[in-house]
C-alpha positions in Angstrom: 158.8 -108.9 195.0 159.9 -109.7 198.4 159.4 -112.9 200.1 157.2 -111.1 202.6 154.8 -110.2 200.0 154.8 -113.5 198.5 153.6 -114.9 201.5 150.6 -112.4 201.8 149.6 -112.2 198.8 149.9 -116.2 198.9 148.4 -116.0 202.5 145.3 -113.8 201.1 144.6 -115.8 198.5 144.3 -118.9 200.8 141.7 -116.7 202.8 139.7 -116.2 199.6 139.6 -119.9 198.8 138.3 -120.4 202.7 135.4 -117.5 202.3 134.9 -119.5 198.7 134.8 -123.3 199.9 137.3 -124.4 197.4 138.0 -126.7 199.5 140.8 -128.8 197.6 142.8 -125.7 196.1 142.6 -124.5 199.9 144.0 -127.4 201.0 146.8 -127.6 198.7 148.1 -124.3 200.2 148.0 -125.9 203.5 149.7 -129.3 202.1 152.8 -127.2 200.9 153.3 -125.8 204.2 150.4 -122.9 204.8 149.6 -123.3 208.4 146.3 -124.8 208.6 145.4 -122.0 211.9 147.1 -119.1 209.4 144.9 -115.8 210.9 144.3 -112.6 208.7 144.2 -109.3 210.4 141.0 -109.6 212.5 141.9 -112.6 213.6 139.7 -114.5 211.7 141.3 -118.4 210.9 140.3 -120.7 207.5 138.3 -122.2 210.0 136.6 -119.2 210.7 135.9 -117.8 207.1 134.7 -121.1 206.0 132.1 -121.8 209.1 130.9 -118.1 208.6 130.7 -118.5 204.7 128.8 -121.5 205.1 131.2 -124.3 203.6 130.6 -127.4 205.8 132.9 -129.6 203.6 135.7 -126.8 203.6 135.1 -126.7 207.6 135.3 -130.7 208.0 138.2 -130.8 205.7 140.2 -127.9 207.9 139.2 -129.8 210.9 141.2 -133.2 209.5 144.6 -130.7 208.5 144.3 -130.1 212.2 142.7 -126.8 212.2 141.8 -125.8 216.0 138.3 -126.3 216.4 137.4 -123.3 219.2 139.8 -120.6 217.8 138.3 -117.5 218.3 139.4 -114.2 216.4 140.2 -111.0 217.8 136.7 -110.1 218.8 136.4 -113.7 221.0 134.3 -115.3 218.3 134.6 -118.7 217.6 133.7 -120.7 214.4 131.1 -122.7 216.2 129.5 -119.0 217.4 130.2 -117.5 213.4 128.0 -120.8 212.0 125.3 -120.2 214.5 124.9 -116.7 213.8 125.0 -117.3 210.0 122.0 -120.2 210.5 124.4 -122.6 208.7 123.0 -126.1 210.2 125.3 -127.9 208.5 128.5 -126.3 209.4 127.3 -126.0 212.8 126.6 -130.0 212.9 130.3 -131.0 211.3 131.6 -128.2 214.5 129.7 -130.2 217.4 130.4 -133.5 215.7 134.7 -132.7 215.8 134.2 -131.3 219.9 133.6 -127.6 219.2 132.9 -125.8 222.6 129.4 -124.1 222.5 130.3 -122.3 225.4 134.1 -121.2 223.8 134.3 -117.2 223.3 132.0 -114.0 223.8 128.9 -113.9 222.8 129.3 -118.2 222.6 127.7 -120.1 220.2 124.9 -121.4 222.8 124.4 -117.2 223.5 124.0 -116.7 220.1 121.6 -119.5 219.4 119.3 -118.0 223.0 119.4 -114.6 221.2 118.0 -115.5 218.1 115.9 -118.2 219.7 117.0 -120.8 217.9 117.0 -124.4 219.1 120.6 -125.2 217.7 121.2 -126.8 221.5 117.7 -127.9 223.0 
């Protein structure tokens, strides 16, 4: 097996833990050198996977490796927008509470929230 394919299936697995909220086993991968903003192929960070899965604790502790709060995948989604669609209260406080931009990507966060009419920024 190939270093290359070490790395992805290392990478994927890291992913998985992120969709999961295993947070600690998540963030030994990034203790050990993972890169903490490590995208798959839509674009989608940690960050990402764990604000749309719902893991406010896996989020928070991303957030304090230095994940980037407002990266947005390849469809100009951002965390922030991911939680708000989902419903996830909780993820979506810990994203406002670290600086997350509810105006970051397309549709944004506050979009999403007006869609649904939900009163995530009243």
């Amino acid at each position: 097996m190939s270093d290359h394919e070490d790395f992805n299936d290392i990478a994927e697995a890291a992913f998985d833990l992120a969709r999961a909220g295993e947070t600690e086993r998540l963030l030994r991968f990034v203790a050990t050198g993972l890169p903490v903003d490590l995208v798959n192929g839509s674009g989608d960070s940690l960050l990402m996977l764990a604000a749309y899965h719902g893991h406010a604790d896996t989020a928070q502790a991303l957030l304090k490796a230095g994940a980037d709060i407002d990266k947005r995948n390849d469809r100009d989604q951002s965390p922030l927008a991911g939680a708000v669609f989902k419903d996830y209260k909780d993820v979506v406080t810990v994203l406002l509470d670290a600086g997350a931009d509810p105006d970051a990507g397309t549709p944004s966060a506050r979009q999403i929230a007006a869609m649904f009419d939900r009163d995530t920024f009243k």
